[in-house]
C-alpha positions, 0 to 999 in steps of 0.5 A, a space after each residue: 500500500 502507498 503513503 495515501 493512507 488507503 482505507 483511513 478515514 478521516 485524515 490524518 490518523 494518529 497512530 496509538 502509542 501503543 502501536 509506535 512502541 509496538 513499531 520500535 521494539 519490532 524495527 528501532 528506527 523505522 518511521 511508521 506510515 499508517 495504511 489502513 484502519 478497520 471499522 472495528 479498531 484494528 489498524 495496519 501500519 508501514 514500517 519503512 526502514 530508511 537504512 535498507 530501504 526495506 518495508 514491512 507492515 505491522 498490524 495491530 488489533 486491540 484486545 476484545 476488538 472483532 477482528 480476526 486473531 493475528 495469531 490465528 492469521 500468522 499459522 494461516 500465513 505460515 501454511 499458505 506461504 508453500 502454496 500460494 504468494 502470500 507475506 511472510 511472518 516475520 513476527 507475532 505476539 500478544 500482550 494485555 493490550 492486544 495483539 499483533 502481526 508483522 509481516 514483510 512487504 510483497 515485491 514483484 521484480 523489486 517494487 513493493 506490490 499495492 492493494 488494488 484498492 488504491 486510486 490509480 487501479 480505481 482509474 484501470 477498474 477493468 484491468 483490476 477487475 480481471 487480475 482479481 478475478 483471476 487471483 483468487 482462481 490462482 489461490 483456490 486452484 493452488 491450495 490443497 484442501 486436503 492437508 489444510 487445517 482450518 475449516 470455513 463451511 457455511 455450517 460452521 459459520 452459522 453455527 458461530 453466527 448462532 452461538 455468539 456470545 456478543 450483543 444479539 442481533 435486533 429481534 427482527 434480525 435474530 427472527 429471520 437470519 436463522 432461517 434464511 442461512 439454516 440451509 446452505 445450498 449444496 457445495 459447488 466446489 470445496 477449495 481453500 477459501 481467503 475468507 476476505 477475498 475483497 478489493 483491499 486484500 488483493 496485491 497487483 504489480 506495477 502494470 495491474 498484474 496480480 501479486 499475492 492476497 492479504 489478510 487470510 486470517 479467515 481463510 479455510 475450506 469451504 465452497 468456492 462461492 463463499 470467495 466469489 460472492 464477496 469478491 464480485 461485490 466487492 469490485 462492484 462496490 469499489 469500482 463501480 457497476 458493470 465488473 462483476 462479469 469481467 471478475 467471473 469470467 477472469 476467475 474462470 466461472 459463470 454466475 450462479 445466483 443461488 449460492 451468491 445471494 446465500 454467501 453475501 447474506 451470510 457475510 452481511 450477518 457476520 459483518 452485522 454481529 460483528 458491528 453489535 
């Protein structure tokens, strides 16, 4: 990501304290470049070290916030690293504060890969669009379902969604979410899925080509749908109308509405207990 504080808003941001001390301990001297905050608190920083010229992201989540463990997404990393092009580990902890991830910086052919949320692949939407589309074909196609450790189906994830402990949902919600999810349709084709195979979480080269995914701290098996069904509105969402069928063709697929409407509600009532 670049010095445009990508997903930060407003701008500036002031990073915690506890994030900087977090930065010296990790890379002493390194100025820190916030790139991306979420809606639940969790923040991801550059470290730019001046001395090698080098660049590595440090993501922090509070303790208690809803967002993925970096823990979790650091043994999700480590596993996908011999099958697919994702960051590597550098460092992972957890103190009373929170937790947090260190990764090292993506480069194809010497230039450090971008989100594919950043202005100037807005401007080339359909190039983004079609290197997206074919990524995630790249990473289901690449990571073995058999030997992968974390599970994703649709039934776990309502089951999660039932059990959480959080806030309930509101009574009109909690009446008929249930019900709308309890019968996942059948599975299309079981493959690793990201988990958040979305706009910001895909890294593209200099000239648009894809470069590696981010942010796999939900990755697991599950139905290819539950990846595509979030991507395809996710391009819509960042780029605007009209993309979806490039994203699908790219990938390798044709459009099947049954399972992308599933998907998208059961993401939007993840994202909407999360939020509670």
């Amino acid at each position: 990501m670049s010095n445009a504080l990508v997903g930060i808003r407003p701008t500036p941001v002031e990073v915690p304290s506890v994030v900087h001390a977090v930065a010296r301990r990790l890379r002493s001297g390194a100025t820190v470049v916030p790139v991306w905050r979420n809606e639940y608190g969790g923040l991801t920083v550059r470290l730019e070290e001046t001395c090698t010229r080098r660049s590595s992201y440090l993501k922090w989540v509070p303790h208690g916030a809803a967002c993925p463990d970096p823990l979790a997404e650091a043994d999700r990393l480590v596993w996908a690293a011999s099958f697919a092009p994702v960051p590597r580990v550098l460092d992972v902890g957890r103190d009373a504060r929170g937790s947090w991830l260190l990764t090292a910086a993506v480069e194809i052919g010497g230039a450090v890969a971008a989100s594919a949320i950043e202005p100037r692949w807005r401007r080339l939407a359909q190039r983004a669009a079609v290197a997206i589309g074919i990524g995630l074909r790249r990473f289901h196609d690449a990571l073995p379902t058999d030997t992968c450790p974390f599970v994703r189906t649709a039934e776990t994830r309502v089951a999660a969604l039932t059990a959480a402990p959080t806030a309930p949902l509101g009574t009109a919600q909690r009446a008929t979410t249930p019900l709308a999810l309890e019968s996942p349709p059948p599975v299309d084709r079981a493959v690793v899925c990201h988990g958040d195979a979305t706009v910001p979480n895909t890294l593209l080269d200099h000239v648009g080509r894809f470069a590696a995914h981010v942010d796999i701290g939900d990755m697991g098996v599950a139905d290819r749908w539950s990846d595509i069904a979030v991507t395809t509105r996710s391009v819509t969402r960042r780029y605007g109308p009209g993309l979806e069928p490039l994203v699908l063709a790219a990938y390798g697929v044709a459009p099947d509405h049954e399972r992308t409407t599933y998907y998208r509600a059961l993401w939007d009532a993840e994202e909407t207990r999360r939020a509670s």
